[in-house]
C-alpha positions in Angstrom: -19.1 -1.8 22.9 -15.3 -3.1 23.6 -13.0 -2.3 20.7 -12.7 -6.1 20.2 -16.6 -5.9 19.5 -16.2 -3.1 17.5 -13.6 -4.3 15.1 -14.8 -7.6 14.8 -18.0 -5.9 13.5 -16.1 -4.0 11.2 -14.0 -6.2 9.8 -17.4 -8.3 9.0 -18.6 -5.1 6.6 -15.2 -5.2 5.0 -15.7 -8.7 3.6 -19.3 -8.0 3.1 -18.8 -5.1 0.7 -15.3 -6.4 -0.3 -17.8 -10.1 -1.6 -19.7 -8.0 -3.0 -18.0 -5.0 -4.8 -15.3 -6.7 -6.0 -11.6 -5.1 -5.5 -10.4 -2.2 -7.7 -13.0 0.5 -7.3 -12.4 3.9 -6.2 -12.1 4.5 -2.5 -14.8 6.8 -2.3 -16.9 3.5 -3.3 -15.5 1.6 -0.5 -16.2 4.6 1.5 -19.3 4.9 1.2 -20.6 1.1 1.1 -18.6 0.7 4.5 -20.6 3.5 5.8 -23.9 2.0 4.7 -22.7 -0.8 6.0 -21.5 -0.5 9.1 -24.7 1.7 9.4 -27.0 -1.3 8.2 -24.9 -3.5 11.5 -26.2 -0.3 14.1 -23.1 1.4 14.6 -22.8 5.0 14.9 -20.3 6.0 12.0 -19.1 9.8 11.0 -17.4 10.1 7.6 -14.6 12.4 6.7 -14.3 13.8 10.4 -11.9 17.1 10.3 -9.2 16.7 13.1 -7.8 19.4 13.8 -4.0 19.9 13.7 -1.8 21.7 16.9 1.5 23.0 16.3 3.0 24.5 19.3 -0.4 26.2 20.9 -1.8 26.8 17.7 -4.0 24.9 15.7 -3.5 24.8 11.9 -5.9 25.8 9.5 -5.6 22.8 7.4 -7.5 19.5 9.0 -7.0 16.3 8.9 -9.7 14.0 7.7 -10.3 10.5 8.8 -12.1 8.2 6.6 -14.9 6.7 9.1 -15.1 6.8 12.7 -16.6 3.7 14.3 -18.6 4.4 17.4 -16.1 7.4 18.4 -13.7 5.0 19.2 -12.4 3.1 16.1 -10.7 4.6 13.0 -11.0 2.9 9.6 -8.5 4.1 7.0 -9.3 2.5 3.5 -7.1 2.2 0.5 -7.7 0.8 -3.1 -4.1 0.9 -4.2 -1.7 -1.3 -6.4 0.6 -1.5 -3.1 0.6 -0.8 0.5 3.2 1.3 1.6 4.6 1.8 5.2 3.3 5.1 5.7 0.0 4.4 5.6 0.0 2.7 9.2 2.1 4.9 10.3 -0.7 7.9 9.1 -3.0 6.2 10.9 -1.0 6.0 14.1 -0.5 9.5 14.2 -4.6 10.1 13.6 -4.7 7.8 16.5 -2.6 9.9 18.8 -4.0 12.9 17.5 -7.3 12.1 18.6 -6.4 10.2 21.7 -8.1 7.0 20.5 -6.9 3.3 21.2 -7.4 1.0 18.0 -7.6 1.7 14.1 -8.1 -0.5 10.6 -6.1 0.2 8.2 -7.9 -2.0 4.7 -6.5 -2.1 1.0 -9.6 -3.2 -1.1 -7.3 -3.6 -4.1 -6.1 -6.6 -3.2 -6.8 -11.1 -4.4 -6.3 -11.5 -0.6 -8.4 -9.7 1.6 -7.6 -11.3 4.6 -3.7 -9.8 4.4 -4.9 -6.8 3.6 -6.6 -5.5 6.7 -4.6 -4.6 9.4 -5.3 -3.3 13.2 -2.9 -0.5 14.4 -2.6 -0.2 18.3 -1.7 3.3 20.0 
């Protein structure tokens, strides 16, 4: 699948469990209905992958962990906060770069307008 394909599917699950969950819940909730979801649509998904962290030759004991992983090319970072910050795209375009992928989703599910609360980061 293209990215393109990829995203569209996920942004599909979004307002699926978004219509149907309501905003305001946890974001281990969204978590895990994205999950099933994008699951239920045939994708492969991986939840909380570790990356792992290199500082000069030497990779840190600490891990990063990504939220979902969209057929090994897509990362989904989810939200459920009051207020989007900047930082949070620009966490995701450093997971992007750290693991050499293209395209990620950044979604806050706390939100009366879904629609300007999803946005797709380019590396």
């Amino acid at each position: 699948m293209t990215d393109n394909e990829i995203t569209y599917e996920i942004r599909g699950a979004i307002f699926d469990v978004y219509n149907e969950l309501g905003p305001g819940l946890l974001e281990s909730v969204y978590e895990e209905a994205m999950f099933f979801e994008l699951k239920e649509r045939g994708l492969d998904v991986v939840r909380q992958k570790e990356v792992p962290v290199v500082y000069k030759d030497t990779v840190l004991k600490t891990p990063l962990r990504l939220d979902l992983l969209v057929e090994n090319q897509v990362i989904v970072e989810l939200k459920s906060v009051e207020e989007m910050k900047p930082v949070f795209a620009k966490q995701l375009l450093t997971y992007l770069r750290l693991l050499k992928k293209h395209v990620g989703i950044l979604v806050n599910f706390n939100t009366s307008n879904l629609s300007e609360s999803i946005k797709r980061i380019v590396n």
